[in-house]
Backbone as JSON Lines, residues from 0, in Angstrom:
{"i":0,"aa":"X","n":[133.03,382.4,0.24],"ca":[133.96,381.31,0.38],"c":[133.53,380.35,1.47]}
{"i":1,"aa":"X","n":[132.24,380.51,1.47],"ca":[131.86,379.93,2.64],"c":[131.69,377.91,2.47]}
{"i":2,"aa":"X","n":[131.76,377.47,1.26],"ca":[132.08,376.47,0.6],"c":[133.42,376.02,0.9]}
{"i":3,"aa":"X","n":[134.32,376.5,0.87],"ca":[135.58,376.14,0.97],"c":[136.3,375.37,1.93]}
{"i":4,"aa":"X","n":[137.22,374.68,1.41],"ca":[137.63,373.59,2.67],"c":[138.5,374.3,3.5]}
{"i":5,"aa":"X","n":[138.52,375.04,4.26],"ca":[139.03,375.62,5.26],"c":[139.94,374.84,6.11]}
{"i":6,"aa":"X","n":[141.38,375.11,6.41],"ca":[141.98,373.96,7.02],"c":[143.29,375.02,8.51]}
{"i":7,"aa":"X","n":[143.43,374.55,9.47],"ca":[144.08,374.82,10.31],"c":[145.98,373.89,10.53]}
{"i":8,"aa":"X","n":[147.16,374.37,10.82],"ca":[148.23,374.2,10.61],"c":[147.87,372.97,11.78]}
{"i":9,"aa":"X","n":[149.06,371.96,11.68],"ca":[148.55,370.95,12.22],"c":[149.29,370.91,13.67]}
{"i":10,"aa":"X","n":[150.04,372.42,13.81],"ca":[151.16,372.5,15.15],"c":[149.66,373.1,15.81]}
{"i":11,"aa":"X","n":[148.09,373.69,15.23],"ca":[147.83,374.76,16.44],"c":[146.69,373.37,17.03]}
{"i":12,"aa":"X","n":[147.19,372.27,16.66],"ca":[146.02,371.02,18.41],"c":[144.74,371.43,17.97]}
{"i":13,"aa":"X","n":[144.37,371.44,19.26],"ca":[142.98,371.71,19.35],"c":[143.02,373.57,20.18]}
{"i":14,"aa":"X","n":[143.61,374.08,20.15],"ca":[143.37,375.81,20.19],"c":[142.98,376.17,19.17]}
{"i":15,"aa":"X","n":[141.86,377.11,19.74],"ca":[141.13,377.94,18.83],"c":[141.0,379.08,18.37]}
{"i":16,"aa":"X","n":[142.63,379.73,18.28],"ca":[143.01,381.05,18.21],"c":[143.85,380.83,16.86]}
{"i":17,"aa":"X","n":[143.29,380.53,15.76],"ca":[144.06,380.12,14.74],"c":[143.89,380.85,13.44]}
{"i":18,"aa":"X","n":[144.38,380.85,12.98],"ca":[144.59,381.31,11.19],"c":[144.38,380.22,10.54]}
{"i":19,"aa":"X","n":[143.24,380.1,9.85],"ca":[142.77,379.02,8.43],"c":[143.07,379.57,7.21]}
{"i":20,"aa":"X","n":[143.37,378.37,6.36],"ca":[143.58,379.19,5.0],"c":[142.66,377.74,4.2]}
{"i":21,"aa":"X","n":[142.05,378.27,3.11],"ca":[141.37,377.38,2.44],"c":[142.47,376.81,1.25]}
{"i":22,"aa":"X","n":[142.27,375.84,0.82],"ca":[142.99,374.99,-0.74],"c":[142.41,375.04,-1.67]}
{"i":23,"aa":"X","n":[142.73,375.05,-2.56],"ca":[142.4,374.63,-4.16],"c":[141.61,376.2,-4.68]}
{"i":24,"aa":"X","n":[142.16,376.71,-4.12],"ca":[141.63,378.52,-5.07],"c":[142.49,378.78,-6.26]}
{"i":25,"aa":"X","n":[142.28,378.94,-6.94],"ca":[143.13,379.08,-8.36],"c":[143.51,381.03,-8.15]}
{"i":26,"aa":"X","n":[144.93,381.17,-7.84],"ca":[145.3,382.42,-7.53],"c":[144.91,382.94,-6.85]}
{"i":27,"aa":"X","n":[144.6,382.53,-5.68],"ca":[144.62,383.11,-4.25],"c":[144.89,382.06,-3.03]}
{"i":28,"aa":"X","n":[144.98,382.52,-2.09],"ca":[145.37,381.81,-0.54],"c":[144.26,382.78,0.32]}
{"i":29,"aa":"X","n":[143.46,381.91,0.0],"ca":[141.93,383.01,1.1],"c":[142.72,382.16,2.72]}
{"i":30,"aa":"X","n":[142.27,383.76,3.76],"ca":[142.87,383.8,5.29],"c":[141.82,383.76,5.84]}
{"i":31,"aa":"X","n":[141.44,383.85,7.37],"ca":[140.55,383.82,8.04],"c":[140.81,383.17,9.44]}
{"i":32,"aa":"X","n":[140.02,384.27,10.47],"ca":[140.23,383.82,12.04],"c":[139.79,382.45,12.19]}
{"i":33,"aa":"X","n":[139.99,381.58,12.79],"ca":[139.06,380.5,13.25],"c":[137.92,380.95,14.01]}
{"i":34,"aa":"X","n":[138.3,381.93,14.84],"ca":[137.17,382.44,15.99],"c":[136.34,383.15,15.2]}
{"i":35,"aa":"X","n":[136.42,383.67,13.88],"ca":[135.06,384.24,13.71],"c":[134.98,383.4,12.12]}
{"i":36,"aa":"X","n":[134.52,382.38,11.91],"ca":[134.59,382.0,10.43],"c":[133.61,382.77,9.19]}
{"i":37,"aa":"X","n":[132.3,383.39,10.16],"ca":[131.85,384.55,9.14],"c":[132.19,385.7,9.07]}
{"i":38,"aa":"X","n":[133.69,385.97,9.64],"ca":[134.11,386.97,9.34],"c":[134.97,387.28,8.16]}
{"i":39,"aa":"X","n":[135.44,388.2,7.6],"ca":[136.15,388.83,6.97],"c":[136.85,387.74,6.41]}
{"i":40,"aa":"X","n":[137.45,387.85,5.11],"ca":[138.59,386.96,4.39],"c":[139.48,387.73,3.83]}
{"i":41,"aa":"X","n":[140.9,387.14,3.97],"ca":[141.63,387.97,3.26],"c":[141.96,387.06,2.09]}
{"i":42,"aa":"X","n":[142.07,386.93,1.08],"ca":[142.63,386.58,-0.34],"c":[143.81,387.36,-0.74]}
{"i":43,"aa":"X","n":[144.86,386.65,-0.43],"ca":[146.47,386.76,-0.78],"c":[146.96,386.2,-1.98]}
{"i":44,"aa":"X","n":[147.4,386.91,-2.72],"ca":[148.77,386.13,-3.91],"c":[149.23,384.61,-3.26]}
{"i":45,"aa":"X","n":[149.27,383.41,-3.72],"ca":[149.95,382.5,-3.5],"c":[151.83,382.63,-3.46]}
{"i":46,"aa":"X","n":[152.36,383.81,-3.9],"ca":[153.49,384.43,-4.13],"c":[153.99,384.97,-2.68]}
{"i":47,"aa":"X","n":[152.62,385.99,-2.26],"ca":[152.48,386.84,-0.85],"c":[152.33,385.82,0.13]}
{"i":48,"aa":"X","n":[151.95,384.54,-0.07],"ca":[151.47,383.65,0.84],"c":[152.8,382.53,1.33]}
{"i":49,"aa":"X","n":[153.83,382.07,0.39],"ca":[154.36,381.76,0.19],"c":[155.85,382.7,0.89]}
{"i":50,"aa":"X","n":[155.8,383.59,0.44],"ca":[157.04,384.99,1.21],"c":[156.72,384.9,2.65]}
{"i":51,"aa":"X","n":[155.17,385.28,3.22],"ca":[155.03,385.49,4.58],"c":[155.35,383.78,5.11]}
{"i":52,"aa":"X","n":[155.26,383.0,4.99],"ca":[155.21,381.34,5.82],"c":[157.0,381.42,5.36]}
{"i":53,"aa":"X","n":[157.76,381.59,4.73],"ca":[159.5,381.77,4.54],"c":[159.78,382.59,5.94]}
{"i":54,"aa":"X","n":[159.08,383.37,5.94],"ca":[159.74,384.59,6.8],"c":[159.27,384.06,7.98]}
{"i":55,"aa":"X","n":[158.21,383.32,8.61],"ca":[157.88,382.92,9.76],"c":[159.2,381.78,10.07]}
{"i":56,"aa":"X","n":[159.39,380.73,9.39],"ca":[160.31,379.66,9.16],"c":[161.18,380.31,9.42]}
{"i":57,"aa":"X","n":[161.66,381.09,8.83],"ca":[163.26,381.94,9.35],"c":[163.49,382.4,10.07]}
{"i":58,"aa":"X","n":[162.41,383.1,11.02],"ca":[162.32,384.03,11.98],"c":[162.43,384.93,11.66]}
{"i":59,"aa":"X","n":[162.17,385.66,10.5],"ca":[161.73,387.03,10.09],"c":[160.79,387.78,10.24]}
{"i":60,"aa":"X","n":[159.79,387.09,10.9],"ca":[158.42,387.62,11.41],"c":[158.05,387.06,12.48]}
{"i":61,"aa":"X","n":[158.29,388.36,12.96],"ca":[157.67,387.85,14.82],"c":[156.61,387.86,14.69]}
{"i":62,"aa":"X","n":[156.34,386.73,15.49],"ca":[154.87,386.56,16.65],"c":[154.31,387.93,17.12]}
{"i":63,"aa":"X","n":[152.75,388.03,17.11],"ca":[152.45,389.46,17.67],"c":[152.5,388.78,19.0]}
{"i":64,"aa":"X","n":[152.77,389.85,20.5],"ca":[152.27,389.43,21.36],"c":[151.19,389.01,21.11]}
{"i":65,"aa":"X","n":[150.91,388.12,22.8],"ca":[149.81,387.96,23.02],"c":[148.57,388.71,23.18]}
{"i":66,"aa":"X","n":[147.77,388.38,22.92],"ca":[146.66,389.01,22.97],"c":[146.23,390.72,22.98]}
{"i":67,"aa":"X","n":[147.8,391.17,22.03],"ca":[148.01,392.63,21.78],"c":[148.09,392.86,19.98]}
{"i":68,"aa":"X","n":[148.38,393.89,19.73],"ca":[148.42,393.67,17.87],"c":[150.03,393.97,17.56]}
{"i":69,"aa":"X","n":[150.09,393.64,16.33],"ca":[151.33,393.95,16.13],"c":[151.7,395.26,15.55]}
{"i":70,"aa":"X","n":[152.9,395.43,16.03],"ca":[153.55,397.13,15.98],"c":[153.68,397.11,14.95]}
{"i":71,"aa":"X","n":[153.71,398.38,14.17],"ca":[153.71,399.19,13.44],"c":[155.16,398.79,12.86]}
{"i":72,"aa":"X","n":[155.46,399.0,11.73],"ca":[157.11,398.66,10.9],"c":[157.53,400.1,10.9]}
């Protein structure tokens, strides 16, 4: 996916601790660190992608701390 237009939310400025998601994938929402762009991708359901950004908006999903991971459910 290394082709892909890769794009950042337009609240994260210029910080570089971000979550990219690429456009125009036909049934998927490919993820990815900004800090490592040859790293790893995740490819999500547009369904799954769509549920998790609701639940951020609502406050149904916390923020991990900082620079810690997030707990366990």
């Amino acid at each position: 996916m290394r082709e892909a237009n890769w794009r950042k939310s337009s609240y994260s400025g210029h910080q570089t601790d971000c979550v990219q998601i690429a456009d125009g994938i036909v049934g998927a929402v490919p993820v990815r660190d900004s800090k490592a762009p040859d790293g790893p991708t995740l490819a999500l359901r547009p369904a799954a992608w769509a549920a998790f950004i609701s639940g951020l908006k609502s406050g149904g999903v916390p923020p991990a701390a900082s620079g810690g991971t997030p707990a366990a459910a």
